[in-house]
N, C-alpha and C positions, 0 to 999 in steps of 0.2 A: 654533190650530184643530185639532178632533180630524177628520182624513181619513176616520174610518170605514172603515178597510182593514186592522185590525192583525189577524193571525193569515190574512191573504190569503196567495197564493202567489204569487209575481213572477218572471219570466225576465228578464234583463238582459244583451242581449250585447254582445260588443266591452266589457269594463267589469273589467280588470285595473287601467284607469287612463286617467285624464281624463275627458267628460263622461258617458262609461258609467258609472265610476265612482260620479261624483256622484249620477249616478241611483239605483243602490243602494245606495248611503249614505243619501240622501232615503227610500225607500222604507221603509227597513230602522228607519230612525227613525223612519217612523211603523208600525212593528209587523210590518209584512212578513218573511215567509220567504223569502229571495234565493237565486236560483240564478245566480252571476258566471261570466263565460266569457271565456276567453283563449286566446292560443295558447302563452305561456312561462310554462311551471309555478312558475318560482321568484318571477316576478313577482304573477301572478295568486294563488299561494299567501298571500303577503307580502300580497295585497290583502284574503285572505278573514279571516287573521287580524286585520289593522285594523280593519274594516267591525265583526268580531266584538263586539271589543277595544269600540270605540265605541259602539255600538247596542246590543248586548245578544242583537241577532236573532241568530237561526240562518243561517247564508251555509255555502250550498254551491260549490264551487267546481269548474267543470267545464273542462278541458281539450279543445278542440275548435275547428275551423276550421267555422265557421257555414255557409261556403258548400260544403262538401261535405254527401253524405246522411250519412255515418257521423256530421259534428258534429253535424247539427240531431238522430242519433236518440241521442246523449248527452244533448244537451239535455233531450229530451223523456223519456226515462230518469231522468235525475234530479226529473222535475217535471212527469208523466203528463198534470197539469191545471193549468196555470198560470190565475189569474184574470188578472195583469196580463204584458203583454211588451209588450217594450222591444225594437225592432229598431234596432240599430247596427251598421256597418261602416264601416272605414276605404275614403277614393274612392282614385281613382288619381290618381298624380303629376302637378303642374304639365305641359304637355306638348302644343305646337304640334298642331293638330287636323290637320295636314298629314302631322305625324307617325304616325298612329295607325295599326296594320295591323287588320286585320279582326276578328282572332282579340284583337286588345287592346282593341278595340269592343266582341265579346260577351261578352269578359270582365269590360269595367267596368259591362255590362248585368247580366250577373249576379249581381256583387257588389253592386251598389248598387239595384236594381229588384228581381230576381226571387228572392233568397235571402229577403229580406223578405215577400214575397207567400208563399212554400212557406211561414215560418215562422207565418204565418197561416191559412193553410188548416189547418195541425196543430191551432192551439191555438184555433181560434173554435167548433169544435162543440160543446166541453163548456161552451164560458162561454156561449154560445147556453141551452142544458141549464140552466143555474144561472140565469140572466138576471140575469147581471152577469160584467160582462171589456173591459177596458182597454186598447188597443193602443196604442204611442206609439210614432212612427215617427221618427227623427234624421233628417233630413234636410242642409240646409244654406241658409244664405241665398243661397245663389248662385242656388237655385232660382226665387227672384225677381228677382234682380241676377246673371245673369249674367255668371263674371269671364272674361276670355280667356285659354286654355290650362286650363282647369277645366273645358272644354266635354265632355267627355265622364261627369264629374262630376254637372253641373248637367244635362247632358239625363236621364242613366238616375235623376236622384231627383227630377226633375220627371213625368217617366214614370209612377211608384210615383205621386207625388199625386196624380192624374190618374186612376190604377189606384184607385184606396184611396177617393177622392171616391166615387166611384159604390156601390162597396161598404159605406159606411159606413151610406147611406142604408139599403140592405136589414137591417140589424141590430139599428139603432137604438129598435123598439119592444121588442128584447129585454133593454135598460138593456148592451148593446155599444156603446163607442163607437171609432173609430180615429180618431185625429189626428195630425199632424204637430208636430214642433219644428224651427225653423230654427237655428241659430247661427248668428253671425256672431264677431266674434275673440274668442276667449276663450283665458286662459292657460293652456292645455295645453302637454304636450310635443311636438303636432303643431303648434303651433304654432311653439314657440319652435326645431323642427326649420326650420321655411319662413322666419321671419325669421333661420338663420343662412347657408340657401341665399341668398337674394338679400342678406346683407350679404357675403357672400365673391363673391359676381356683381356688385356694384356697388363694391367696392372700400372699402367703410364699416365702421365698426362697430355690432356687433348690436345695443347703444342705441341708436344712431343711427336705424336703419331700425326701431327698434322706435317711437321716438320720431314718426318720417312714419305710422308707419302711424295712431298714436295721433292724432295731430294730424287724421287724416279723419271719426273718429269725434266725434258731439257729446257723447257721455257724458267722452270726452277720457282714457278708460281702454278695459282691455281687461275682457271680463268675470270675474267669478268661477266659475269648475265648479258652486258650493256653489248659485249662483243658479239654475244650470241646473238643476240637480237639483230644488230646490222649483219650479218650475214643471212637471218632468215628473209627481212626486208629487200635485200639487194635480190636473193634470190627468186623474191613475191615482185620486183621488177619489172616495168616495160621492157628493159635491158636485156633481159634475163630469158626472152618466151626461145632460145636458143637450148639451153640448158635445161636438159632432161631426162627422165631416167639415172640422175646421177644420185652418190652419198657421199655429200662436203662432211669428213674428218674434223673435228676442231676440240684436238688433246695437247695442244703446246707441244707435240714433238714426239709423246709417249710410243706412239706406235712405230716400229722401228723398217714396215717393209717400204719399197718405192713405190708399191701401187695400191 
């Protein structure tokens, strides 16, 4: 299927590697101009020439912490008018909600809710202007399934839905749409970091406890990045300016309600 988005401009952040990545690989393959952000130059450089290498597109790669002002105005330096963004950030650690002090509350509030919302106030006027622009939000499946000790995770990107819901509505006769993507386990490196925290916490090996977590899932694997990505693309679609205000699920099966 032709997307209808080649020669678009796309922001992607959090996307030196794993499902950011995926995303502007996806993008990039269907014709997009990518602008990729990280915080380690040698990684995220390593990523821009890949993405290059493979695609063909043009990959900008920006060096920047998204949740300070100086990253979001590299961002927007690089890519004044983005049609599509992709808002990603990594949440905060596993972590007893007994545990949590004030200032690690506002913090996970802003990483994960409000850096996302700034990065949209930036970029929605001129796609308002064009009447066309594509927000896709990373979320996470906990957002519906919340896990315990994730909780400060799953409240501030339940928050952002919530936030983004209502605003979606105001946009939408201008072919704006904002939606969400959940994840659920997929083989990244943040993951395979959390299955080797809890196999050196439960005394196992990291097959092992990769193997329990597998067995909760009905797909009975973990997903692929590659999958992620075509479902963020499809959704950053000409196809797509239909579909809005929603949050596409993608846990192989793990969540058990109908809606």
């Amino acid at each position: 299927m032709d997307l209808g988005i080649a020669g678009r401009k796309a922001i992607v952040c959090a996307s030196s590697r794993g499902l950011g990545k995926a995303c502007a690989r996806a993008l990039a393959e269907a014709g997009c101009e990518v602008v990729i952000n990280g915080r380690d130059a040698k990684t995220l450089n390593a990523t821009a020439g890949e993405l290059a290498s493979l695609t063909g597109a043009k990959i900008i790669p920006v060096i920047a912490d998204v949740a300070t002002p100086e990253g979001q105005k590299a961002l927007f330096a690089a890519c004044p008018q983005p049609d599509i963004l992709v808002n990603n950030n990594a949440g905060p650690p596993l972590r007893d909600f007994r545990e949590l002090t004030r200032q690690q509350m506002l913090d996970g509030v802003t990483a994960n809710m409000i850096v996302a919302i700034e990065l949209i106030q930036k970029a929605i006027e001129p796609m308002l202007s064009r009447h066309f622009g594509r927000i896709i939000n990373i979320t996470s499946g906990s957002v519906k399934a919340p896990i315990a000790g994730l909780d400060l995770s799953s409240g501030a990107r339940a928050g952002l839905t919530a936030f983004v819901a209502g605003v979606a509505r105001t946009v939408a006769d201008k072919n704006v749409t904002i939606n969400s993507i959940l994840p659920g386990a997929f083989d990244t490196d943040r993951l395979r970091g959390t299955l080797s925290k809890h196999a050196e916490a439960k005394g196992k090996s990291i097959a092992q406890v990769a193997a329990d977590r597998i067995a909760t899932i009905p797909a009975r694997r973990f997903g692929d990045p590659a999958e992620f990505g075509a479902a963020c693309a499809f959704l950053c679609s000409a196809q797509a300016g239909y579909i809005t205000g929603q949050n596409l699920l993608i846990d192989g099966g793990s969540f058990t309600g109908a809606f």
